[in-house]
C-alpha positions in Angstrom: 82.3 80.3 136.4 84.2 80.2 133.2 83.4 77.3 132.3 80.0 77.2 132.9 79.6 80.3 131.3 79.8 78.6 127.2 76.8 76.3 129.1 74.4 78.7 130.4 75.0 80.9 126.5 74.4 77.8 124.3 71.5 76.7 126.3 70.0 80.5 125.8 70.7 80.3 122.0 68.9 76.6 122.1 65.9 77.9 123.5 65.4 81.1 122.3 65.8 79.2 118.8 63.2 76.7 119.9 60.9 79.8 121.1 61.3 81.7 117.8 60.6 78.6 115.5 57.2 77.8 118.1 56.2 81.4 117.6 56.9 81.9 113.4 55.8 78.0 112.8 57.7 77.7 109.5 56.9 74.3 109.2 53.1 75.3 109.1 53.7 78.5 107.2 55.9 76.4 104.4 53.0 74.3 103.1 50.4 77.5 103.7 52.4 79.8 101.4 53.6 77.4 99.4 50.0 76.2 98.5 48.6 79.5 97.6 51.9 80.5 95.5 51.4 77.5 93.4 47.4 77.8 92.6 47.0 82.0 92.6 50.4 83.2 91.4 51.8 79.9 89.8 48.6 78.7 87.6 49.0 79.3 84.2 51.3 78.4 81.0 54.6 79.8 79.6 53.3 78.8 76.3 50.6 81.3 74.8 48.0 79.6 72.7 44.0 80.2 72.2 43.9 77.2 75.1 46.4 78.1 77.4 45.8 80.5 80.1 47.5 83.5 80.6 50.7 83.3 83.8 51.1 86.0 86.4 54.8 86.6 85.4 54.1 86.5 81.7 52.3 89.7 81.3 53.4 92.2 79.3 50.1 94.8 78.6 47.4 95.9 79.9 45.3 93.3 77.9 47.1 90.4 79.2 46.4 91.3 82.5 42.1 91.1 82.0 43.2 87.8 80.5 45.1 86.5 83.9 42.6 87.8 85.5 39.0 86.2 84.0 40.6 83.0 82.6 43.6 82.3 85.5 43.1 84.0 88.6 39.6 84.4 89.3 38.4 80.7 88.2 41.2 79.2 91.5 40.1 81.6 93.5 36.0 81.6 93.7 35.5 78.4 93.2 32.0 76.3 93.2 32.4 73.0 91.8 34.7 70.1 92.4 37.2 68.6 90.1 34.8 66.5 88.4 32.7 69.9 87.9 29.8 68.6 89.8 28.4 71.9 92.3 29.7 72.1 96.2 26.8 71.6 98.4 28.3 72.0 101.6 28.2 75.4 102.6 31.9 74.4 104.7 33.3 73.8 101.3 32.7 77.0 99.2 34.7 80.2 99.5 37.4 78.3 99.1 41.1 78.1 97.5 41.9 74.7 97.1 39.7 73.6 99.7 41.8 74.6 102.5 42.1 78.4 102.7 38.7 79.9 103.5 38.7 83.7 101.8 37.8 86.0 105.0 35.6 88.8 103.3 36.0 89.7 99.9 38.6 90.4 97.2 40.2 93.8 97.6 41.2 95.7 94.1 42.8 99.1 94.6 43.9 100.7 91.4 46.4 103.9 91.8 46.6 106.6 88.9 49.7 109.3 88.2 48.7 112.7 88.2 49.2 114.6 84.9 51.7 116.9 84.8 53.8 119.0 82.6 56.2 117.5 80.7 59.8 118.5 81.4 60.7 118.4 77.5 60.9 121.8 76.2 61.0 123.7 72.3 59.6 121.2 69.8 59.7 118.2 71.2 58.1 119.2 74.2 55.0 120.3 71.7 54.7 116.7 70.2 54.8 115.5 74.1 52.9 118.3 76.1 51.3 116.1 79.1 52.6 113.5 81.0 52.0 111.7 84.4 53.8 111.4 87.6 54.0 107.8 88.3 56.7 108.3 91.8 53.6 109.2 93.4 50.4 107.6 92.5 47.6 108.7 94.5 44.4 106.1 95.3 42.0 106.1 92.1 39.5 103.2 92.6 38.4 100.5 95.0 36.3 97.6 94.6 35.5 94.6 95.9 34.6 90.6 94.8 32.6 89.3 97.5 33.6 85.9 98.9 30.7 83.9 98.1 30.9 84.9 94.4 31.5 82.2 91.5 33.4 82.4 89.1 31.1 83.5 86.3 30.0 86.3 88.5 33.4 87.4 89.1 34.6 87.3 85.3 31.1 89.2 84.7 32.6 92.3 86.7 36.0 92.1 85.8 34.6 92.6 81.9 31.8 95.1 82.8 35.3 97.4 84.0 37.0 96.3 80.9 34.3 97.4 78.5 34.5 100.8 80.4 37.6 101.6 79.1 38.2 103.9 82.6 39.8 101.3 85.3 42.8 100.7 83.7 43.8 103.9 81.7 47.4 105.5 80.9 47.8 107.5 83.7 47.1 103.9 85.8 50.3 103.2 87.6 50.0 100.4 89.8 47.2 97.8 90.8 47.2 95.5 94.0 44.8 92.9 94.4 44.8 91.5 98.1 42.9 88.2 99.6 42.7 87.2 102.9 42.2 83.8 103.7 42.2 81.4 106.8 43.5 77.8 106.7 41.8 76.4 110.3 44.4 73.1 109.5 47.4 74.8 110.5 45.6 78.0 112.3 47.2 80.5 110.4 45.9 83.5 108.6 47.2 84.5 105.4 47.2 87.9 103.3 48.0 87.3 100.2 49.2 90.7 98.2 49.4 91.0 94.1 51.1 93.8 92.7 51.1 95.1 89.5 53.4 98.0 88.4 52.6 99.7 85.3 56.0 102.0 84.9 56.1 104.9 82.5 58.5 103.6 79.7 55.8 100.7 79.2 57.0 97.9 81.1 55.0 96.1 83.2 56.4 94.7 86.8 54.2 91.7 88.5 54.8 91.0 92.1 53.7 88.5 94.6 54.0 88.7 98.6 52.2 85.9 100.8 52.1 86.6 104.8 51.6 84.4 107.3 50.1 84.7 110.9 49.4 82.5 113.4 45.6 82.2 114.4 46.1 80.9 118.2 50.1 81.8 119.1 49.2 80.2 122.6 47.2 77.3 121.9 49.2 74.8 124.0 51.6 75.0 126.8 54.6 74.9 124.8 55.2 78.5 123.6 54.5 80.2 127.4 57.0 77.6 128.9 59.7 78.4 126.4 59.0 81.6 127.1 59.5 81.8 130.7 62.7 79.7 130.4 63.8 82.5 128.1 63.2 84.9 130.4 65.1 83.2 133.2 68.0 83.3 130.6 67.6 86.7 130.1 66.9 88.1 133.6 70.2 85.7 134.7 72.1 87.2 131.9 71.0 90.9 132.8 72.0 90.4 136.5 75.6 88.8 135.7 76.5 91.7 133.3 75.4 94.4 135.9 77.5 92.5 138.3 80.3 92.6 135.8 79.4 96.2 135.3 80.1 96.8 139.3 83.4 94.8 139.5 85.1 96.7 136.7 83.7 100.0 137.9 85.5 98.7 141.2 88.7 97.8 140.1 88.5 101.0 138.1 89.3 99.7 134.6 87.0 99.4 131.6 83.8 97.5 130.9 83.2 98.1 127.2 84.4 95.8 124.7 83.4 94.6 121.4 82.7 91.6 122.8 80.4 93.3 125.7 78.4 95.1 123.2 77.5 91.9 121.3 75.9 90.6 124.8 73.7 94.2 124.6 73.4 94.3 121.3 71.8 90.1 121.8 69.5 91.1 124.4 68.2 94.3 122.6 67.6 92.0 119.6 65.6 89.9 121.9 63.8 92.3 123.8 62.6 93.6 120.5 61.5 90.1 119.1 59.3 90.0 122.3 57.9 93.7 121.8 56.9 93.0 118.5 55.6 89.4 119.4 53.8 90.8 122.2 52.2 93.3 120.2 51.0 91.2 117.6 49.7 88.7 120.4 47.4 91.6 121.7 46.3 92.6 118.1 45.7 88.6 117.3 43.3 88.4 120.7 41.8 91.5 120.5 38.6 92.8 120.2 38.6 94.4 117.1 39.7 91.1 114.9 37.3 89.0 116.4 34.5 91.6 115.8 35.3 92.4 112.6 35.6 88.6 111.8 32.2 88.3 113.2 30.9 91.1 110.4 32.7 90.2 107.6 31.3 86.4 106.8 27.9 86.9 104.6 28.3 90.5 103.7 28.2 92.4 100.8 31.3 94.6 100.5 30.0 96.7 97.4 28.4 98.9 99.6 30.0 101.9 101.2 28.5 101.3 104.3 30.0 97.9 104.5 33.6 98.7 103.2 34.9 100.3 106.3 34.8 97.0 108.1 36.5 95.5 105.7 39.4 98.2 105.3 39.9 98.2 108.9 40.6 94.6 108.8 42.5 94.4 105.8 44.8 97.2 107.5 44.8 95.6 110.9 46.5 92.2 108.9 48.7 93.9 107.0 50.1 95.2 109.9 50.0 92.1 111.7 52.4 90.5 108.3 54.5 93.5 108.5 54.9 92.7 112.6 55.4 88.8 112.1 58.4 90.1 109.8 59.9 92.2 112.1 59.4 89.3 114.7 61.3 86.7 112.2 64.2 89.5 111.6 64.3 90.4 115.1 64.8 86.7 115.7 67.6 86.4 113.1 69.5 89.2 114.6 69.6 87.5 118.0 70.3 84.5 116.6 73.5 85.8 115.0 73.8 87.6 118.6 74.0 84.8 120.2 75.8 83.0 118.5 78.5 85.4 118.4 78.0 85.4 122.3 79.1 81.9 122.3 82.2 82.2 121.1 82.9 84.7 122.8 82.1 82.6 125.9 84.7 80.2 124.3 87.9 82.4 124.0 88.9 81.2 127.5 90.2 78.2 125.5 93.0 77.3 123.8 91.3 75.1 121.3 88.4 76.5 121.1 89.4 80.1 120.3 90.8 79.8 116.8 87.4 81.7 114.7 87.3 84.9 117.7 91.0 85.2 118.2 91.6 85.1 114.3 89.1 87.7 113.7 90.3 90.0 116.4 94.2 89.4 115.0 93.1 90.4 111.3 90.8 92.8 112.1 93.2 95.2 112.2 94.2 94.1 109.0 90.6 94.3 107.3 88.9 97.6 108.1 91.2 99.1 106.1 91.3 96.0 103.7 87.4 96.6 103.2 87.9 100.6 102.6 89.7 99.7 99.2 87.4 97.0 98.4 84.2 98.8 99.1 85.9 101.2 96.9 86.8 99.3 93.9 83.5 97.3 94.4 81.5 100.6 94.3 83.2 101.5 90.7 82.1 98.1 89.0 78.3 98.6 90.8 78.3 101.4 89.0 79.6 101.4 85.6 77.6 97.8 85.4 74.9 99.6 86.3 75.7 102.5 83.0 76.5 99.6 80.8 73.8 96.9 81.3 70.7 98.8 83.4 69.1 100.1 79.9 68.5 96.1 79.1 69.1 94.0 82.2 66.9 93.9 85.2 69.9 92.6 87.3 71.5 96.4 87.0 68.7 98.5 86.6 68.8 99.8 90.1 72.2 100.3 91.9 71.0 97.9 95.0 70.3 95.8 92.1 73.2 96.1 91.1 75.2 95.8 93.9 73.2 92.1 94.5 74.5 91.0 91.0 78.3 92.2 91.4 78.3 90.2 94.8 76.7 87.3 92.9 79.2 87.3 90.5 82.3 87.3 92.7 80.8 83.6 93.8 79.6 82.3 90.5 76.5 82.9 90.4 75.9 85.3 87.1 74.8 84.9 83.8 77.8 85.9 81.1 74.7 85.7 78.2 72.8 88.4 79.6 75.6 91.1 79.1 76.8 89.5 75.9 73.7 89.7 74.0 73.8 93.3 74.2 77.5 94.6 73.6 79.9 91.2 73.5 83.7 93.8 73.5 82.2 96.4 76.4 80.9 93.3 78.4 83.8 91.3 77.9 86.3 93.8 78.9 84.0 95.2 82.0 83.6 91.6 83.0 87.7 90.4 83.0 88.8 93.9 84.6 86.2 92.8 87.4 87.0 89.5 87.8 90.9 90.2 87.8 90.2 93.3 90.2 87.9 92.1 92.7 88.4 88.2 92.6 91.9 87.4 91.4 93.8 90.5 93.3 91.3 91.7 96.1 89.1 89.2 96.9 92.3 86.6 97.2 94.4 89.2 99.3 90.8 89.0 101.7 91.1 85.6 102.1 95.4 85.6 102.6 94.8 88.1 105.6 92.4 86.0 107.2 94.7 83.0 106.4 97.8 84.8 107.8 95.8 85.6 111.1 94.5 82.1 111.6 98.4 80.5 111.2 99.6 83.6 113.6 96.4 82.0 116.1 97.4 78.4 114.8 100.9 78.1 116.5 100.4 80.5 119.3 97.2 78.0 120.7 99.6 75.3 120.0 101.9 76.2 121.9 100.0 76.5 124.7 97.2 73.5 124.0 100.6 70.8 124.4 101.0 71.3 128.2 97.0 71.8 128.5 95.9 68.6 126.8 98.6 66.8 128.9 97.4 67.6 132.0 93.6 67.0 130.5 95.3 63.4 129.7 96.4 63.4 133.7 92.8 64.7 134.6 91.1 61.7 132.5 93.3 59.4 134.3 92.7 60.6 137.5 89.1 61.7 137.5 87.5 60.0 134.2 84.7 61.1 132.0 84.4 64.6 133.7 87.8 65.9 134.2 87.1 67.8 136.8 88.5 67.0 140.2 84.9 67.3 142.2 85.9 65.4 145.7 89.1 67.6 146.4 89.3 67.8 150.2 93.0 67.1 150.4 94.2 69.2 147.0 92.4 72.5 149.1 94.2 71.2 152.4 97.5 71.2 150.1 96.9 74.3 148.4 96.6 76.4 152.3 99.7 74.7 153.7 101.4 75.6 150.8 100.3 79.0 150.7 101.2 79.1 154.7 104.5 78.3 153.7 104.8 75.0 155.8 106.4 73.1 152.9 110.5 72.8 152.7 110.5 70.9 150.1 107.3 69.7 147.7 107.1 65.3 147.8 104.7 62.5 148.4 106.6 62.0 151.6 106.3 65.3 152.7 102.7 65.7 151.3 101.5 62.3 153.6 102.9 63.3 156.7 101.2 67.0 156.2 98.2 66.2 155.1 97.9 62.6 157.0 97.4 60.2 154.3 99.4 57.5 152.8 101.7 58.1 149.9 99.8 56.3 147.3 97.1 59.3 148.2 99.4 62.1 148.4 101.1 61.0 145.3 97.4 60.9 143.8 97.1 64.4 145.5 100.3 65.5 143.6 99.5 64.7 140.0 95.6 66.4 140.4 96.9 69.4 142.0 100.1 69.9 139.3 97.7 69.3 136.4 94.8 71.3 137.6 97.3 73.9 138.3 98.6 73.5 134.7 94.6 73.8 133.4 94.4 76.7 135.2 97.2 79.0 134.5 96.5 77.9 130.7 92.7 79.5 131.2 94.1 82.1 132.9 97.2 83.0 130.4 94.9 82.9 127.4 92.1 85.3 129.2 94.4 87.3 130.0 95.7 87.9 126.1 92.3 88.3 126.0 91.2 91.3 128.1 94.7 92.8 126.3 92.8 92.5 123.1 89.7 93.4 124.0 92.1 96.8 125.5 91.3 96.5 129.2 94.4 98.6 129.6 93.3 101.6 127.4 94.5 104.8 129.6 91.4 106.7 127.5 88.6 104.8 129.3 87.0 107.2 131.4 88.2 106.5 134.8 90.4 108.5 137.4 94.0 108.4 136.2 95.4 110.0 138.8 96.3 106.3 141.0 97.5 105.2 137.3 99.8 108.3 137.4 101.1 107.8 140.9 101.9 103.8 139.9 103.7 105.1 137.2 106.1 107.9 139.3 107.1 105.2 141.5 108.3 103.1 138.8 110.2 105.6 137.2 111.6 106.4 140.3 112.4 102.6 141.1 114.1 103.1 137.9 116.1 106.1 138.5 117.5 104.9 141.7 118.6 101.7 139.6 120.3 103.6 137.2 122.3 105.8 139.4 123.3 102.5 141.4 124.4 101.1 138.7 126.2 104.6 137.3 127.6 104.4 141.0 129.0 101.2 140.9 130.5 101.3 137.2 132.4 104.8 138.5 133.9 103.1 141.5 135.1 100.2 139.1 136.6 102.8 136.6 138.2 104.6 139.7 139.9 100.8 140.8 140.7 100.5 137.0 142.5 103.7 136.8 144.3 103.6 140.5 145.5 99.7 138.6 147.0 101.3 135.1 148.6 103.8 137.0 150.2 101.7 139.9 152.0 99.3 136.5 152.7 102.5 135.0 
């Protein structure tokens, strides 16, 4: 069993991998996301001239962003005529993005305004500034829609009817998302793509892209419902050997619970989510409603009221759908890591294969209250680079932010012109204090712990890998490519005379007349059985150290103490009856001692 176990682990990592790549297809979703990234988010030019087109990222107004909108974002969108500008006939080529991705409906634009409020500013300056707006909680202000089969004249024609209004976009507007749906039936995926536009109070405007992916048909061969049944035989399998674990230790009365056993739990809850979710999303993807509302939605227009409400249902039913595929995908990830850490735990059995658990259960001991000071002293520089540089740099505006860009810097990855720019002395001196602090002292005592661990593993598996890889060495010899000694007829006929006792003295000769063989055989016989023995009291030596580790032996685990107890009173009083032996029988030699001095005397 132990060494089938690393087997049965890696081959429910390989599949579940296999399953969660079949059901997030990243190698459809790449190409998807990447397309409509490039044309609606991507078009544009850094440089601003009267021929250029305004980019996404380059806004800075509230001007700029009518700009991106009639001249960059509407014209790739609703497009009508081909690249020579002749007019699409074909009713299968309009509504369109790039040809490929077929808008589903219409163009959602939701503006949300900031209440007014007082200003908190009181005395003078409070009467120069006597209303201002709320902008942590916007509340819904207006909603309208582009219909799909628009062109792009049509399109710029009500973007610039709103502009002339001078109401959509006002001062008290505080953010504007703009979402399109669109299906690409050459990789079966529906996509929502989501715009953002934050207008914060000091002025500065924040643009923001997500693009969401979700599969049209999840089943639509036979692949993803026979992975899935094989991972379900891997997980069923692996519930029923941990209960069965669960009984023997209950059994033998000592304790179950171990870091290691909570990564198996902690695997399959991370898979039993991923299939919730999955399953969930499955049902929403085949349901009724979708394909109703898909049914409604082509041909309509959206302008109407009595219209919207099919439309907002199915813009809310995919955006719950993209916000389900991401918990599927970091569902996935966790098991993944799960799993992975459940193979090497399957590995510890082995004195080779041990060195990354074993180090990281020697220094662990070592690093939780290693990473107590270093949390510490990292928390200090989050924070003051946060009070330095957040006024002017985006990296330290926010302290999650900020916490991103101290990490960043410990590996490399920071830019020294950023800080410098705006105070060269204070960011110089921050910069070296954290450097020296964190990376020359802390960050190199890190790595000398885990260093120190894996040597202390290093010469302690050596130690015991020299007599195991010999008698792997005999094994190869004897049995070839496989090592292990399958036809063994005459090693378990040897193993229950020796453990009857029937063996004076261990030899080939003896071995052959027991066992009825020649000697060539039983010497055969001799060098399997004293290397498979060697193979296995290696195993068993290193599990052992293992379930130590792991604190099998905690008295604190919850079971009866009382046998425990009673184990331990009749050691102490084997002891005790040693002791006064052995106090016996040095007073009868100081007695002989005495009775001598005094005879010469």
């Amino acid at each position: 069993m132990i060494f089938l176990t690393p087997g049965f682990n890696v081959l429910f990592f390989l599949l579940f991998a296999a399953g969660a790549l079949t059901h997030a297809p990243i190698r459809d979703m790449f190409p998807a996301e990447n397309g409509l990234s490039t044309n609606v988010v991507m078009t544009g030019t850094d440089a601003i001239t009267a021929v250029t087109t305004m980019k996404f990222s380059n806004m800075d107004t509230q001007a700029d962003l009518f700009h991106w909108l009639t001249d960059t974002l509407l014209p790739v969108v609703f497009v009508t005529t081909d690249y020579n500008g002749n007019n699409l006939t074909s009713p299968d080529d309009l509504r369109r993005i790039m040809n490929v991705h077929r808008i589903i409906g219409a163009v959602e634009f939701k503006t949300y305004a900031a209440p007014l409020r007082p200003c908190d500013t009181k005395g003078p300056l409070g009467q120069l500034y006597p209303h201002c707006h709320d902008f942590n909680n916007p509340v819904l202000d207006t909603t309208f829609y582009i219909n799909s089969n628009s062109d792009a004249a049509s399109a710029a024609a009500m973007i610039n009817t709103k502009q002339a209004t001078g109401t959509w976009l006002t001062p008290s507007t505080a953010l504007l998302h703009i979402n399109i749906a669109t299906f690409d039936g050459e990789l079966d995926l529906m996509c929502l793509t989501g715009l953002q536009v934050t207008f914060q109070s000091g002025g500065f405007l924040q643009a923001k892209y997500t693009i969401k992916s979700i599969p049209s048909d999840p089943y639509g061969n036979r692949l993803p419902i026979v992975l899935d049944i094989f991972i379900g035989i891997c997980y069923f399998v692996t519930l029923c050997l941990e209960y069965i674990d669960y009984r023997e230790h209950r059994r033998l009365k000592v304790r179950h619970w171990s870091m290691w056993r909570a990564v198996t739990w902690l695997s399959l809850l991370a898979v039993f989510l991923f299939y919730a979710c999955w399953a969930y999303a499955c049902g929403s993807v085949y349901g009724y409603e979708i394909a109703n509302e898909l049914t409604l939605l082509d041909g309509q227009d959206f302008n109407s009221p009595a219209k919207q409400q099919t439309l907002v249902d199915f813009m809310t039913g995919l955006k719950l759908l993209s916000s389900l595929m991401l918990t599927v995908r970091m569902s996935a990830m966790a098991a993944l890591v799960f799993l992975m850490f459940r193979i090497l735990s399957s590995l510890r059995f082995h004195p080779n294969l041990n060195l990354v658990t074993a180090t990281l259960t020697v220094a662990l001991h070592s690093l939780i209250p290693f990473l107590c000071i270093f949390l510490i002293c990292v928390s200090a520089f989050v924070t003051s680079g946060s009070l330095l540089f957040g006024e002017r740099l985006i990296q330290f505006s926010t302290i999650d932010r900020s916490i991103v860009t101290v990490i960043d810097m410990l590996f490399g990855q920071f830019d020294l012109a950023g800080i410098f720019n705006i105070d060269y002395n204070t960011a110089f001196t921050w910069y070296w204090c954290a450097m020296i602090i964190l990376y020359l002292l802390l960050f190199n005592m890190l790595l000398a712990i885990v260093l120190a661990a894996f040597d202390h593993v290093r010469k302690a598996s050596h130690e015991r890998s020299v007599p195991y890889v010999a008698a792997l060495n005999e094994l190869w010899q004897l049995e070839g490519f496989w090592l292990w000694p399958w036809d063994r007829p005459e090693m378990a006929k040897f193993g229950k005379f020796v453990d009857a006792g029937a063996f004076s003295t261990i030899d080939t000769a003896s071995v052959a007349k027991k066992l009825d063989i020649c000697p060539s055989k039983a010497a055969r016989v001799l060098r399997k059985t004293r290397a498979f023995l060697t193979v296995m009291n290696v195993l068993r030596d290193v599990k052992k150290q293992n379930e130590e580790d792991d604190g099998f032996d905690d008295p604190d685990d919850g079971f009866d103490i009382e046998p425990r107890l009673d184990l331990l009173q009749q050691k102490l009083d084997k002891l005790e009856a040693l002791v006064e032996g052995k106090i016996a029988s040095v007073s009868m030699n100081l007695a002989d001692l005495v009775a001598r001095i005094d005879a010469r005397m």
